[in-house]
C-alpha positions in Angstrom: 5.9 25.9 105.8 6.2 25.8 102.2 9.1 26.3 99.9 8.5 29.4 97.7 11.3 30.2 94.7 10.9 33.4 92.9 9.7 33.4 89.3 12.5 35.8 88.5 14.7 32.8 89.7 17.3 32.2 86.5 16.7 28.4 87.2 13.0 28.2 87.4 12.3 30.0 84.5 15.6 28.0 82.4 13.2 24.8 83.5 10.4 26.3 82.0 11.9 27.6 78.6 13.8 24.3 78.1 10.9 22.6 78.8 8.5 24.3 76.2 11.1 24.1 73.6 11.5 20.3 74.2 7.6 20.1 73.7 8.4 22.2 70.7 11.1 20.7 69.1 8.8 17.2 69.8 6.0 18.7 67.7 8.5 19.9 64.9 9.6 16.3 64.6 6.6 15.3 64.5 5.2 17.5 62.4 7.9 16.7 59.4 9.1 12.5 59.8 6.8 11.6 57.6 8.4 13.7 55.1 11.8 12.0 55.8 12.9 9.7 52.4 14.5 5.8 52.7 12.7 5.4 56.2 11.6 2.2 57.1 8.2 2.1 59.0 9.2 0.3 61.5 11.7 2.8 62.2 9.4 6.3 61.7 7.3 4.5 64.3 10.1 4.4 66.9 10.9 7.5 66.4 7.4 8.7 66.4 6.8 6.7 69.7 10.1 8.4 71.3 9.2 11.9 70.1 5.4 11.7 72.0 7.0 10.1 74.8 9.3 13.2 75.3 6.7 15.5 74.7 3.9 13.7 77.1 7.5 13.6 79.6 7.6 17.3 79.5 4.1 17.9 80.3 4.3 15.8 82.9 7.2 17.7 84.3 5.5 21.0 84.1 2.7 19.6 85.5 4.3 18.4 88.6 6.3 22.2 88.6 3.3 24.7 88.0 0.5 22.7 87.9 -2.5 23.7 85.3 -0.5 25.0 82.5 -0.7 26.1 78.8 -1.4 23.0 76.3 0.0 23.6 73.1 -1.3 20.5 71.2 0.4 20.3 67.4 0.7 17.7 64.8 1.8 14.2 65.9 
């Protein structure tokens, strides 16, 4: 047998909104550090590296959830 949760489950689809704005959010970040006065480089490259983790982390996560889903590839 197989365990089957409804899409219209409050739960599942929170997982999948939460996730997507993570990835979001990610791509924003990435999208404007560079514009970011006074950084040091070593510093805009650690957060850089922590922001694509995330992102790549929330793939991963939908991934393992739904399988083949939407790629929304964005600065970064």
């Amino acid at each position: 047998s197989s365990l089957s949760i409804p899409s219209s489950d409050a739960a599942v689809t929170n997982l999948w909104l939460n996730l997507y704005n993570g990835i979001e959010r990610a791509n924003m970040f990435l999208e404007q550090i560079d514009n970011v006065p006074g950084m040091s480089d070593k510093s805009r490259l650690q957060y850089k590296s922590e922001a694509r983790f995330l992102r790549a982390f929330y793939y991963f996560t939908l991934v393992q959830c739904w399988g083949d889903v939407p790629f929304r590839p964005r600065g970064g």
